[in-house]
C-alpha beads as a LAMMPS data file, in Angstrom:
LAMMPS data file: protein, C-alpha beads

107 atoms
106 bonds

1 atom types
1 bond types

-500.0 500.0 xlo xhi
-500.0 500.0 ylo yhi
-500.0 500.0 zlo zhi

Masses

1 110.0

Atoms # bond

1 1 1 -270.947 -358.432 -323.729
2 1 1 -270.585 -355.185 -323.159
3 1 1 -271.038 -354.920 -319.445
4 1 1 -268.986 -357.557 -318.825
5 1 1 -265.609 -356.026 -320.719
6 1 1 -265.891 -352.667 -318.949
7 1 1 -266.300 -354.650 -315.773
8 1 1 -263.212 -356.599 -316.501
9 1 1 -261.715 -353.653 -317.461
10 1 1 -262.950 -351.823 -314.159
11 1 1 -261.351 -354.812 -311.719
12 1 1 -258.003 -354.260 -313.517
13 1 1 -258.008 -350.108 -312.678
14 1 1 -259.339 -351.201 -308.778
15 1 1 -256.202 -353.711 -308.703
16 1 1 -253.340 -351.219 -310.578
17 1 1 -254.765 -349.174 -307.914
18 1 1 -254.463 -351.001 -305.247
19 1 1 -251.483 -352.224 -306.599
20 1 1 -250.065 -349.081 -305.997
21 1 1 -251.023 -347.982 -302.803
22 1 1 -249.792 -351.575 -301.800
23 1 1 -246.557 -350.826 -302.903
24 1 1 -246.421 -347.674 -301.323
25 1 1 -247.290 -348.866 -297.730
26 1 1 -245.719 -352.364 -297.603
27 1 1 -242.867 -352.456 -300.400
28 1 1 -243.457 -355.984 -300.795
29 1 1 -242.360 -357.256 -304.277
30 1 1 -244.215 -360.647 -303.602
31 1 1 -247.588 -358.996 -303.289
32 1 1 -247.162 -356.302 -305.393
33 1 1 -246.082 -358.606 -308.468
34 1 1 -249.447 -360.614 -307.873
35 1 1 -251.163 -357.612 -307.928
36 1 1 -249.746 -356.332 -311.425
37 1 1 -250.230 -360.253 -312.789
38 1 1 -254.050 -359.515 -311.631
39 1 1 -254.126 -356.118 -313.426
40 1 1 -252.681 -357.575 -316.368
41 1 1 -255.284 -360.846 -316.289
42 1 1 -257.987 -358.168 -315.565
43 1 1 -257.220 -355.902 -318.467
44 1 1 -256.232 -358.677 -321.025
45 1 1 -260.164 -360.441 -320.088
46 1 1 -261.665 -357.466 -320.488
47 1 1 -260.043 -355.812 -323.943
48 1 1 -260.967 -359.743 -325.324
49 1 1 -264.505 -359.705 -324.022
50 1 1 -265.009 -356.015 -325.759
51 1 1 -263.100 -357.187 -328.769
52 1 1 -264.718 -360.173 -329.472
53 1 1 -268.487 -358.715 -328.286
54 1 1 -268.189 -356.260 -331.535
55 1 1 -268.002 -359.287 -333.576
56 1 1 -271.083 -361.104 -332.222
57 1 1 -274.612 -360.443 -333.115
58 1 1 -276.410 -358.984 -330.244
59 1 1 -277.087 -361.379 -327.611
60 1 1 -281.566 -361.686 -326.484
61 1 1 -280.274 -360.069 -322.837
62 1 1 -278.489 -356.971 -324.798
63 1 1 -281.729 -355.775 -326.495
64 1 1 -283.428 -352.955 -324.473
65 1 1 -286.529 -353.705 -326.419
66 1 1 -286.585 -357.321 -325.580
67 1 1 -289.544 -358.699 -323.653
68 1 1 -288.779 -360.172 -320.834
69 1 1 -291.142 -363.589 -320.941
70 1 1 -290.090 -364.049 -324.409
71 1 1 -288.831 -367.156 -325.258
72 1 1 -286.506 -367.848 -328.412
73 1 1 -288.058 -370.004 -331.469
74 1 1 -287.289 -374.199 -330.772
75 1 1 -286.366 -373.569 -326.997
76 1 1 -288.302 -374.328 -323.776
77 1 1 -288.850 -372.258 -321.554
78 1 1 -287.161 -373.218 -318.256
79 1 1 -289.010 -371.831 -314.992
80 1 1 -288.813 -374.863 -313.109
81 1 1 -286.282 -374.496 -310.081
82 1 1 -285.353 -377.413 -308.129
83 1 1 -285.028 -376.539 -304.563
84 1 1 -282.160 -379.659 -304.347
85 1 1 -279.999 -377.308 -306.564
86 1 1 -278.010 -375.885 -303.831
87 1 1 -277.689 -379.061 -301.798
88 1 1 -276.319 -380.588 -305.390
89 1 1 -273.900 -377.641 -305.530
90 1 1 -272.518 -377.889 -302.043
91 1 1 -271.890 -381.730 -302.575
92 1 1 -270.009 -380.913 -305.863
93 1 1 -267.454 -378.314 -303.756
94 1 1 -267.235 -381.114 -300.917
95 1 1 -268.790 -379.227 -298.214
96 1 1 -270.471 -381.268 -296.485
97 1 1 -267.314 -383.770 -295.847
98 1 1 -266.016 -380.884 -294.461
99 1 1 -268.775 -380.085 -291.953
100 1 1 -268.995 -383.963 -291.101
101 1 1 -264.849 -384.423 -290.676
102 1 1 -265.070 -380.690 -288.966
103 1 1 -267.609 -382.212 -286.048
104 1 1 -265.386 -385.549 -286.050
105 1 1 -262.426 -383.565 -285.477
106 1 1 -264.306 -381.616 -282.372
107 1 1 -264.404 -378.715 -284.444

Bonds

1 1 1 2
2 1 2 3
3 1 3 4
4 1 4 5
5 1 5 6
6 1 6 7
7 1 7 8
8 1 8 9
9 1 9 10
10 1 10 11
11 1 11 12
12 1 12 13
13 1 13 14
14 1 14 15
15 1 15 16
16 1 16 17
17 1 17 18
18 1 18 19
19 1 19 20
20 1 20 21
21 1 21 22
22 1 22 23
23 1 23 24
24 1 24 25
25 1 25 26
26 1 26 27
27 1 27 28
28 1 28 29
29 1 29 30
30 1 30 31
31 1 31 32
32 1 32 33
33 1 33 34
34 1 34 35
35 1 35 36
36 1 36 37
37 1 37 38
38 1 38 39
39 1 39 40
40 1 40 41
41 1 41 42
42 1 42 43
43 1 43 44
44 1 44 45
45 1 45 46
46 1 46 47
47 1 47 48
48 1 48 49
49 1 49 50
50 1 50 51
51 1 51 52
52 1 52 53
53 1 53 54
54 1 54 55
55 1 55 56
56 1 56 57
57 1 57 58
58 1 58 59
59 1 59 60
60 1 60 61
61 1 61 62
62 1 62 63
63 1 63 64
64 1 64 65
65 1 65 66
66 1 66 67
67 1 67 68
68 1 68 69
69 1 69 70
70 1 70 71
71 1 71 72
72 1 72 73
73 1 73 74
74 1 74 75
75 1 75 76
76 1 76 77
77 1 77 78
78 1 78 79
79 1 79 80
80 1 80 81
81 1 81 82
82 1 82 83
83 1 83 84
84 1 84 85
85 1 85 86
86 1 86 87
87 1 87 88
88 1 88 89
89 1 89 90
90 1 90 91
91 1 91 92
92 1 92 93
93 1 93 94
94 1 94 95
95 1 95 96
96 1 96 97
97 1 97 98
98 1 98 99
99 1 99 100
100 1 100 101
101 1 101 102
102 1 102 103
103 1 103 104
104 1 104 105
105 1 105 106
106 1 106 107
C-alpha cells in the first residue's frame, strides 16, 4: 500500500500547489477554500494509507519476487472476462437513459 499513500500524498502537494497559484491569480476564497479542503482530504488519505500499510502483512501484488500466474492456496483463478461487463457498468451509472432521453430531447 505503499504506492498508493505516496500517491495520495503526491495529489495533496499538486493541489496545495495549485492551491496557491489559484489564489494568487484569482483571489477567490470560494475556490481556494475547496482547494485547501482537497489538500487536506489528499494528505489525511494518504498519511492513513502509509500508516495503516506498515501494519499489514505484505499484500501478493507488493512482492517483487511474486510470480505473476500464481494463484493463492483455496482461490480460483479468475481469467474469464465477460465482454457484457462494460455494457453492465454503463447501465449501473444510467447512461444509456441519458443517450435515449438525449435523442428524445433532439439532442
Amino acid at each position: 500500500m505503499r504506492v498508493e499513500g505516496w500517491l495520495f500524498l503526491g495529489c495533496a502537494i499538486f493541489f496545495g500547489v495549485a492551491d496557491i497559484f489559484y489564489w494568487n491569480l484569482s483571489h477567490d476564497p470560494t475556490g481556494c477554500t475547496a482547494l485547501a479542503l482537497s489538500v487536506a482530504l489528499a494528505f489525511l488519505t494518504g498519511f492513513y494509507v502509509l500508516f495503516t500499510g506498515r501494519r499489514l502483512p505484505q499484500r501478493p501484488e507488493d512482492d517483487n519476487e511474486g510470480e505473476i500466474d500464481a494463484v493463492v492456496e483455496g482461490e480460483e483463478a479468475t481469467t474469464a472476462f465477460t465482454g457484457r461487463y462494460l455494457t453492465e457498468v454503463l447501465n449501473v451509472l444510467g447512461v444509456d437513459r441519458v443517450a435515449i432521453l438525449g435523442s428524445a430531447a433532439g439532442g
